[in-house]
Backbone as JSON Lines, residues from 0, in Angstrom:
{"i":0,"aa":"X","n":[-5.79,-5.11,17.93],"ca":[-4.54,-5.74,18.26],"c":[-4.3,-6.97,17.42]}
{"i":1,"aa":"X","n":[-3.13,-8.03,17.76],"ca":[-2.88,-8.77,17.19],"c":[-3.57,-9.99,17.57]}
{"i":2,"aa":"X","n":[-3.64,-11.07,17.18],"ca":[-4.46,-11.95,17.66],"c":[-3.92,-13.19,17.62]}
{"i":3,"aa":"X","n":[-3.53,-14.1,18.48],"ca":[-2.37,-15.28,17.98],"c":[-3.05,-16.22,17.98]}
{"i":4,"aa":"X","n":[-2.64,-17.28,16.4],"ca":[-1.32,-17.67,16.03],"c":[-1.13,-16.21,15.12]}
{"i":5,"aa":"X","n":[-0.02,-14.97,15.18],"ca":[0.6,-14.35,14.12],"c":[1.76,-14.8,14.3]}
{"i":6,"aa":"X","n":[2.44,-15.05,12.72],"ca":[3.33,-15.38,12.3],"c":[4.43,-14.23,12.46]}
{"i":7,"aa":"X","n":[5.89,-14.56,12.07],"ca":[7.04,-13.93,12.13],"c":[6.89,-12.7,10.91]}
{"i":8,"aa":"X","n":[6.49,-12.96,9.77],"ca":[6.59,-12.73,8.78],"c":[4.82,-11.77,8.65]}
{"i":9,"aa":"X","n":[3.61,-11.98,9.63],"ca":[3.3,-10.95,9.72],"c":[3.55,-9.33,10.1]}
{"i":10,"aa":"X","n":[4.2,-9.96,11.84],"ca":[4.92,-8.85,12.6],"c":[5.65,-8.09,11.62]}
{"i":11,"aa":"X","n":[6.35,-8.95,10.71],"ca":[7.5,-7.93,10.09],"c":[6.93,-7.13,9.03]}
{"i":12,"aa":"X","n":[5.1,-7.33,9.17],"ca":[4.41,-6.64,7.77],"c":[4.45,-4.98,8.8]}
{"i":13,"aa":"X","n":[3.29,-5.38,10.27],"ca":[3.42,-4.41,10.44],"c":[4.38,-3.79,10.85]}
{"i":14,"aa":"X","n":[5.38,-4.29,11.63],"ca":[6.45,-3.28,11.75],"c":[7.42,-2.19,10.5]}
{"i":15,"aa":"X","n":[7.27,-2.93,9.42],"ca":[7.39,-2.25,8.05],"c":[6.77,-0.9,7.99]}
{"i":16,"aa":"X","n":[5.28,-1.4,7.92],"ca":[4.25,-0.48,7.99],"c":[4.5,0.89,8.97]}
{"i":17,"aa":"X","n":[4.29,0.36,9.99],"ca":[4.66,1.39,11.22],"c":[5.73,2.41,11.04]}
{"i":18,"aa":"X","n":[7.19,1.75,10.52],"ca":[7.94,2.64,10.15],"c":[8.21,3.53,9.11]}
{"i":19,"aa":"X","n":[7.56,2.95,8.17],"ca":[7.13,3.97,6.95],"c":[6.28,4.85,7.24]}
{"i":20,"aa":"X","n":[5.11,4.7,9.09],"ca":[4.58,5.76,8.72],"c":[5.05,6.96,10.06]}
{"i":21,"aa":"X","n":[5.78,6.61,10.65],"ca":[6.85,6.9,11.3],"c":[7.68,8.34,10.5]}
{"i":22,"aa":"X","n":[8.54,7.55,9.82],"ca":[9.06,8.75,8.75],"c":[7.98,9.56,7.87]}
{"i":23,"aa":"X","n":[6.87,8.98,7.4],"ca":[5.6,9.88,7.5],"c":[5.58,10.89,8.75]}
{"i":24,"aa":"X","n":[5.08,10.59,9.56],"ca":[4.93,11.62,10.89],"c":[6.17,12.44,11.05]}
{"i":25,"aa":"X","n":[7.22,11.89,10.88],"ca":[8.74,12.99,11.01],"c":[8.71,14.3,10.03]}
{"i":26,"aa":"X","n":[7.5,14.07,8.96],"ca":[7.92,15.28,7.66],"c":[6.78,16.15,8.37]}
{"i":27,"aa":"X","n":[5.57,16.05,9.11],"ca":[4.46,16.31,9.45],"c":[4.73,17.91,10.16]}
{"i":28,"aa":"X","n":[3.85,18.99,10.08],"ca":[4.31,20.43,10.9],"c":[4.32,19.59,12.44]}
{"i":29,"aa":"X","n":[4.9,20.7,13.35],"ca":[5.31,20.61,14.42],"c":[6.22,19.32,14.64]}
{"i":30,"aa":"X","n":[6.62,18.48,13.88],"ca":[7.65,17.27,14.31],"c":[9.05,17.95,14.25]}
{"i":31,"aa":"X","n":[9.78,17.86,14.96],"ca":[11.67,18.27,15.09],"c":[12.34,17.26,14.38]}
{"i":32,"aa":"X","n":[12.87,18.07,13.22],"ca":[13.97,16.94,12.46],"c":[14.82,16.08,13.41]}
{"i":33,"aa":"X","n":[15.1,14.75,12.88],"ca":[15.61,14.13,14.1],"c":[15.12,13.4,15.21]}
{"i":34,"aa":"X","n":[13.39,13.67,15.32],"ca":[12.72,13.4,16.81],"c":[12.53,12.18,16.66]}
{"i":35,"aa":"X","n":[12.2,11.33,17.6],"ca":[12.24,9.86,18.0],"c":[10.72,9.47,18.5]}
{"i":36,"aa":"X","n":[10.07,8.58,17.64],"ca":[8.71,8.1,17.54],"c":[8.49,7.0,18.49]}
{"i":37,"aa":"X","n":[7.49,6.55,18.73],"ca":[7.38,5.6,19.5],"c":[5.95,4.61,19.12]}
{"i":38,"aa":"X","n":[6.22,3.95,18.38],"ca":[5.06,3.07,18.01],"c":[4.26,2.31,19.02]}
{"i":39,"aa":"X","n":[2.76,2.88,19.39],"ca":[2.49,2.99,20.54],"c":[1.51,1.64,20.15]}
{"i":40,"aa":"X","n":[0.42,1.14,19.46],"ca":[-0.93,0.34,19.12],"c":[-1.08,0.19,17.69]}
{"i":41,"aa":"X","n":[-1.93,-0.76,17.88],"ca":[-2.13,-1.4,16.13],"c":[-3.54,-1.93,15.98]}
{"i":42,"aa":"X","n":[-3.87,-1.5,15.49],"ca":[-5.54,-2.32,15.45],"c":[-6.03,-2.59,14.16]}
{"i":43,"aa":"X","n":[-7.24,-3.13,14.38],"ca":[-7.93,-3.91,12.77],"c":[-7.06,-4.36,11.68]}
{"i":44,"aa":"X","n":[-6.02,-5.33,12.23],"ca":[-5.53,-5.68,10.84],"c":[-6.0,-6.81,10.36]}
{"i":45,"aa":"X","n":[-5.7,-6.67,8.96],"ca":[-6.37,-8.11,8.3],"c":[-5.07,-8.38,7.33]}
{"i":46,"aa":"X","n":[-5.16,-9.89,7.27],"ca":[-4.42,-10.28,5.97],"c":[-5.21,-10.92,4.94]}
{"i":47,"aa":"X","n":[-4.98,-10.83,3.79],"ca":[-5.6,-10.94,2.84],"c":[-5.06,-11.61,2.14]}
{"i":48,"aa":"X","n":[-3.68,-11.91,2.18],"ca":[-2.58,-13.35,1.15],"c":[-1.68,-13.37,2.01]}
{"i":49,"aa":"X","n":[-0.6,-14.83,2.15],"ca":[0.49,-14.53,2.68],"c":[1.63,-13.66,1.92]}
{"i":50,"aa":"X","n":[2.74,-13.47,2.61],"ca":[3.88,-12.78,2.07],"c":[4.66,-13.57,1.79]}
{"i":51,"aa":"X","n":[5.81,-14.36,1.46],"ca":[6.82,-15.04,1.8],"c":[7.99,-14.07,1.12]}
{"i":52,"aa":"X","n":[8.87,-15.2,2.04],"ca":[10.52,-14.09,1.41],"c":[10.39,-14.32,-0.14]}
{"i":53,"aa":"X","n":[10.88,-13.25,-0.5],"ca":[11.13,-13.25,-2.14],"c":[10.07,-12.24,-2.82]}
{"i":54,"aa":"X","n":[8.78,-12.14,-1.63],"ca":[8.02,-11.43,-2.53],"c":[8.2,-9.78,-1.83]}
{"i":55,"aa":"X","n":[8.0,-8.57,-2.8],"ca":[7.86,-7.58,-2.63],"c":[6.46,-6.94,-1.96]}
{"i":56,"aa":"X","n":[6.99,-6.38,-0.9],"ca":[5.52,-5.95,-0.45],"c":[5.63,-3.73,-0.7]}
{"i":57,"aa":"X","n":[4.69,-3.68,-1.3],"ca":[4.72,-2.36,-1.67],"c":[3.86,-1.69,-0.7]}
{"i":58,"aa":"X","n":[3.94,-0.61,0.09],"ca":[3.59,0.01,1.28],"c":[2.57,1.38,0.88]}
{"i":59,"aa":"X","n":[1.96,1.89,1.5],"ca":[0.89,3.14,1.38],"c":[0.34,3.51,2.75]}
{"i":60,"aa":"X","n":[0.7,4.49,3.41],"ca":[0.12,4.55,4.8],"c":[-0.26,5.89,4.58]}
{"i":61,"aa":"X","n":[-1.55,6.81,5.63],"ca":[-2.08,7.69,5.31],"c":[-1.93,8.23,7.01]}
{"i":62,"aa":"X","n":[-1.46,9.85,6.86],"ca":[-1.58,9.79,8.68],"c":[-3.24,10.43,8.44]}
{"i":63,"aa":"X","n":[-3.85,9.89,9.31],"ca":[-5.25,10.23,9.73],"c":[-5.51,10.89,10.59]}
{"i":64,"aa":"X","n":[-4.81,11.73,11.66],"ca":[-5.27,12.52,12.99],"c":[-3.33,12.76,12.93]}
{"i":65,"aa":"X","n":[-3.17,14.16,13.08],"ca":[-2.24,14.67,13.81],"c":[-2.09,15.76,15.0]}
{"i":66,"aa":"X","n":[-2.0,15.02,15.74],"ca":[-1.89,16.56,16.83],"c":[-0.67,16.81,17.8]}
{"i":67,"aa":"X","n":[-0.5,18.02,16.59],"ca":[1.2,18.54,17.15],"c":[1.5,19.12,18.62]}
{"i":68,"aa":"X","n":[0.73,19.25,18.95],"ca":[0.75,19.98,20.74],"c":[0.98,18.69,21.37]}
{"i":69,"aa":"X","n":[0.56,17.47,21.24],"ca":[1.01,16.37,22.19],"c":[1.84,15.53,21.49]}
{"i":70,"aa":"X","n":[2.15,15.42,20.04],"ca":[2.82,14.9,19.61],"c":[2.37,13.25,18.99]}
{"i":71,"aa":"X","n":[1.18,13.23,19.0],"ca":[0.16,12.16,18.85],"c":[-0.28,11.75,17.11]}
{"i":72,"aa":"X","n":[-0.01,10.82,16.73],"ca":[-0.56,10.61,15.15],"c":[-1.2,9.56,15.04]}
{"i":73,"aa":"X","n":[-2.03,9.36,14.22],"ca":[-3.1,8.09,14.07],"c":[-2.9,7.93,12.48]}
{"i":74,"aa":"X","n":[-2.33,6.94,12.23],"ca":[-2.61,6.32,11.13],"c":[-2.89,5.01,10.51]}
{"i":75,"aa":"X","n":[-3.24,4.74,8.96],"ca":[-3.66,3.54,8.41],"c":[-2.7,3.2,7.19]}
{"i":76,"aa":"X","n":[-2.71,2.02,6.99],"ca":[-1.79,1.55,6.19],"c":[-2.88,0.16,5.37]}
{"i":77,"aa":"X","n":[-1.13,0.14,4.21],"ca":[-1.76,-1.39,3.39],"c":[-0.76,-1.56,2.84]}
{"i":78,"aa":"X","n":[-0.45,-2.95,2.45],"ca":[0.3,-3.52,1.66],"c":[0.16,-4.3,0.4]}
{"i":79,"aa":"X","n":[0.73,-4.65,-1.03],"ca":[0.26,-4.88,-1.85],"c":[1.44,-5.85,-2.51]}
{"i":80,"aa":"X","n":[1.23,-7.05,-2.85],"ca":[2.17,-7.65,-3.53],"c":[1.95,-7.96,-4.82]}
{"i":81,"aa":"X","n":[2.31,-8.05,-6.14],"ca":[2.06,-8.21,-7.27],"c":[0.46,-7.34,-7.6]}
{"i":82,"aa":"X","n":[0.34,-6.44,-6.84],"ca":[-0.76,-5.62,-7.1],"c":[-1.7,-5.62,-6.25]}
{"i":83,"aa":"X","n":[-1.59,-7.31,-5.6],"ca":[-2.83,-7.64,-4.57],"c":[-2.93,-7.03,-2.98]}
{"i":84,"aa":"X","n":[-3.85,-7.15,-2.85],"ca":[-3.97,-6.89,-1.37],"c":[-3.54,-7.64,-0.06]}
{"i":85,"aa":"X","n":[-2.35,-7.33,0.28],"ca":[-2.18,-8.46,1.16],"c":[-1.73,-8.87,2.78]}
{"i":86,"aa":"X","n":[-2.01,-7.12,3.25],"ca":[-2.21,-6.68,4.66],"c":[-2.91,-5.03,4.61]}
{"i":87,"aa":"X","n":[-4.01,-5.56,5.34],"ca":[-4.62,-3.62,5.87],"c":[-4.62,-3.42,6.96]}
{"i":88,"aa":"X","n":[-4.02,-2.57,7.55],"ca":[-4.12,-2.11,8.49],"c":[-5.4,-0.85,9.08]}
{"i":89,"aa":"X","n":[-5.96,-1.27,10.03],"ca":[-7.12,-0.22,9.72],"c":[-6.57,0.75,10.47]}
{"i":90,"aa":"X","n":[-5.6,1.2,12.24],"ca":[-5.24,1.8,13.08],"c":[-3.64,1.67,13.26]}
{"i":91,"aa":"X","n":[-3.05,2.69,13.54],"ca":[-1.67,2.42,14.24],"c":[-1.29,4.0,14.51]}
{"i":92,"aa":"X","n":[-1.05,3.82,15.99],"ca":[-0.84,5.22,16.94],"c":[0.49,4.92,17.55]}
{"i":93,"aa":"X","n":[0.93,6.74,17.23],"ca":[2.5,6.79,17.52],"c":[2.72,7.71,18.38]}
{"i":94,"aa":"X","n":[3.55,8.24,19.35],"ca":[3.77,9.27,20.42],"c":[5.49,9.62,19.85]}
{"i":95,"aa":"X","n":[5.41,11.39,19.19],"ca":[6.49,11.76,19.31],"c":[7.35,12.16,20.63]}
{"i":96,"aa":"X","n":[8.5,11.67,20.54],"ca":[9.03,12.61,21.94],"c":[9.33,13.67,21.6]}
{"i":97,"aa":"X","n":[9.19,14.33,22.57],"ca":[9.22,16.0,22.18],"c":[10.84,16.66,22.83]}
C-alpha cells in the first residue's frame, strides 16, 4: 500500500499506471469490449526520483496473473523519465465487471 507523507503528484503516478494497465486488461481474452475495471490494491511501490510537472513520465506495465472466469488481473508497472527510473510498482489488482 501507500504509506504517508505521499504526495499529489505520486498518486497521479499510480493512478496513470493503473489505467494504462486497465486498458491493458480490456485487450486481454475473456474481457467484453467496453467492460468497466475497477482498480482494486497497489502494493510495493517505490520511488526512485521525483516527477514534477513538465516532466514526461513514460509508462510499461506487464499483466502478471489473468483469470478470466472471475475477471481478476494482477499486474506490475514502472515509470521512466528521461530514461531514469522513477516509480516501480511491484503489485496492482483489478476486478472486471462482468
Amino acid at each position: 500500500g501507500l504509506t504517508p507523507p505521499v504526495s499529489v503528484h505520486q498518486v497521479m503516478q499510480i493512478e496513470a499506471l493503473a489505467q494504462l494497465a486497465g486498458i491493458v486488461c480490456l485487450q486481454m481474452e475473456g474481457a467484453e469490449p467496453g467492460a468497466v475495471f475497477f482498480f482494486a490494491a497497489v502494493d510495493g511501490v517505490k520511488w526512485k526520483r521525483p516527477v514534477v510537472p513538465g516532466d514526461v513520465l513514460v509508462m510499461e506495465v506487464e499483466i502478471n496473473s489473468w483469470k478470466s472466469k472471475f475477471g481478476i488481473a494482477k499486474a506490475s508497472g514502472k515509470g521512466y523519465v528521461d530514461g531514469q527510473l522513477a516509480v516501480d510498482v511491484g503489485s496492482m489488482t483489478f476486478a472486471l465487471a462482468k
